[in-house]
C-alpha positions in Angstrom: 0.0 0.0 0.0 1.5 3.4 -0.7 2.6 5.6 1.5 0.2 8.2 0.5 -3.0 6.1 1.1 -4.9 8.0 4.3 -1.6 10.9 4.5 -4.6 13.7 4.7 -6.6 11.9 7.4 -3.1 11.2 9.4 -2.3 14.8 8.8 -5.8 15.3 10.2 -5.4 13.0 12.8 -1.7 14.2 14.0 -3.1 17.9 13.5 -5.8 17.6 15.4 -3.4 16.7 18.1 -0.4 18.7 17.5 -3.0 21.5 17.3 -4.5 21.0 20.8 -0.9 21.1 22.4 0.3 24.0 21.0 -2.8 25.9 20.6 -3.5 25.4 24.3 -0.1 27.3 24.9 -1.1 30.1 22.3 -4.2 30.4 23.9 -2.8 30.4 27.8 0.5 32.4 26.5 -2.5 35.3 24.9 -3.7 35.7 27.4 -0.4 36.9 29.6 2.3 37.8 26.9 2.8 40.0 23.8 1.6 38.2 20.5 5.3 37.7 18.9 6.4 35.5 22.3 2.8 33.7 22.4 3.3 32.6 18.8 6.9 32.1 19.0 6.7 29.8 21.9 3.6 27.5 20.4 5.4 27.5 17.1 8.4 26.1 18.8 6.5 23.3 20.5 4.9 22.7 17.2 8.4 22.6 15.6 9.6 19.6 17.4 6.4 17.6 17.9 5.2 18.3 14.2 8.9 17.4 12.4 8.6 14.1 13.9 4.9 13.4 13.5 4.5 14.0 10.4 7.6 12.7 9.0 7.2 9.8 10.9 3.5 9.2 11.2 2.0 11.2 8.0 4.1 11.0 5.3 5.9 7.8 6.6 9.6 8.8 5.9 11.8 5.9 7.0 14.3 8.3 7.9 14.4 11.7 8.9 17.1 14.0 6.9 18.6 17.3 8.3 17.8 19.2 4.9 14.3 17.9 5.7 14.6 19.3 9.1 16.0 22.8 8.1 13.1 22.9 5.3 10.7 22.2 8.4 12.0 24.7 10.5 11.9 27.3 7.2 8.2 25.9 7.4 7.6 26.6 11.2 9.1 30.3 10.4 6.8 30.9 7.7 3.5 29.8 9.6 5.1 31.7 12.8 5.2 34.8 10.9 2.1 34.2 8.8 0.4 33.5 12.4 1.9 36.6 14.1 1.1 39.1 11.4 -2.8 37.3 11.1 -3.2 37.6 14.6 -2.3 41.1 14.8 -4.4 42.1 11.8 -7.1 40.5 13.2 -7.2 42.1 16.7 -6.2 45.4 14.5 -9.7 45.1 13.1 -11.2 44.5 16.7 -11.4 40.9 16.5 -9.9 39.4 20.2 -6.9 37.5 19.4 -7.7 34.0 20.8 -10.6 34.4 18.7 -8.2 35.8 15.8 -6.0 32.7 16.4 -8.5 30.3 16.3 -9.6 31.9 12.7 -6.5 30.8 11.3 -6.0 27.5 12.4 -7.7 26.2 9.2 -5.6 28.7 6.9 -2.5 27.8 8.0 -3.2 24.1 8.3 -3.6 24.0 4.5 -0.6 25.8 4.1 1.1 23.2 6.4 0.0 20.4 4.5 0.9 21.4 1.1 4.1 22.4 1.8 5.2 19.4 3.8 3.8 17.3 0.7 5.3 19.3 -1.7 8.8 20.4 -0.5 9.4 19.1 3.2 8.8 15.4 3.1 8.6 14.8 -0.7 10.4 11.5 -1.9 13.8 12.6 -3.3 
């Protein structure tokens, strides 16, 4: 069976997870700290549990490269940023920034997904 039978309902599966972990931080981390350090610190959790999840688990890499690894942590900058910036456009426009961060789960999940099938974890 290839390894790409199921991959979206893994990434579903390990995202719905890897989501409740670190958003639970974001959330806790909004609440107390500026919106840079709240993102920065869930996108760091998200960094090490996510590179081995779905390398591992999702897209079934028998082994994990470094050049994988830097093109994941290029990744986790991206959606840090992309996070940071929504965020604070959001709340710019009144919207209250859990609220704002929970917008943008979906967004960025997509983003996630096609760039870890498409550059991260992609067969060389």
């Amino acid at each position: 069976m290839p390894a790409s039978t199921g991959r979206k309902r893994r990434f579903l599966a390990y995202g719905v997870f890897n989501l409740l972990l670190t958003n639970l931080l974001l959330q806790g981390l909004l609440l107390v700290v500026a919106t840079g350090l709240a993102t920065l610190c869930s996108q760091l959790l998200n960094l090490g549990l996510g590179f081995v999840l779905y390398g591992k688990r999702v897209f079934r890499v028998p082994r994990l490269r470094k050049r994988s690894a830097f093109s994941y942590a290029l990744l986790a900058l991206l959606l840090w940023w992309a996070n940071w910036a929504g965020i604070s456009a959001l709340a710019a426009q009144g919207v209250q920034r859990n609220l704002a961060a929970l917008l943008l789960v979906p967004l960025l999940a997509v983003i996630s997904y096609m760039i870890q099938k498409l550059l991260v974890f992609r067969p060389f």
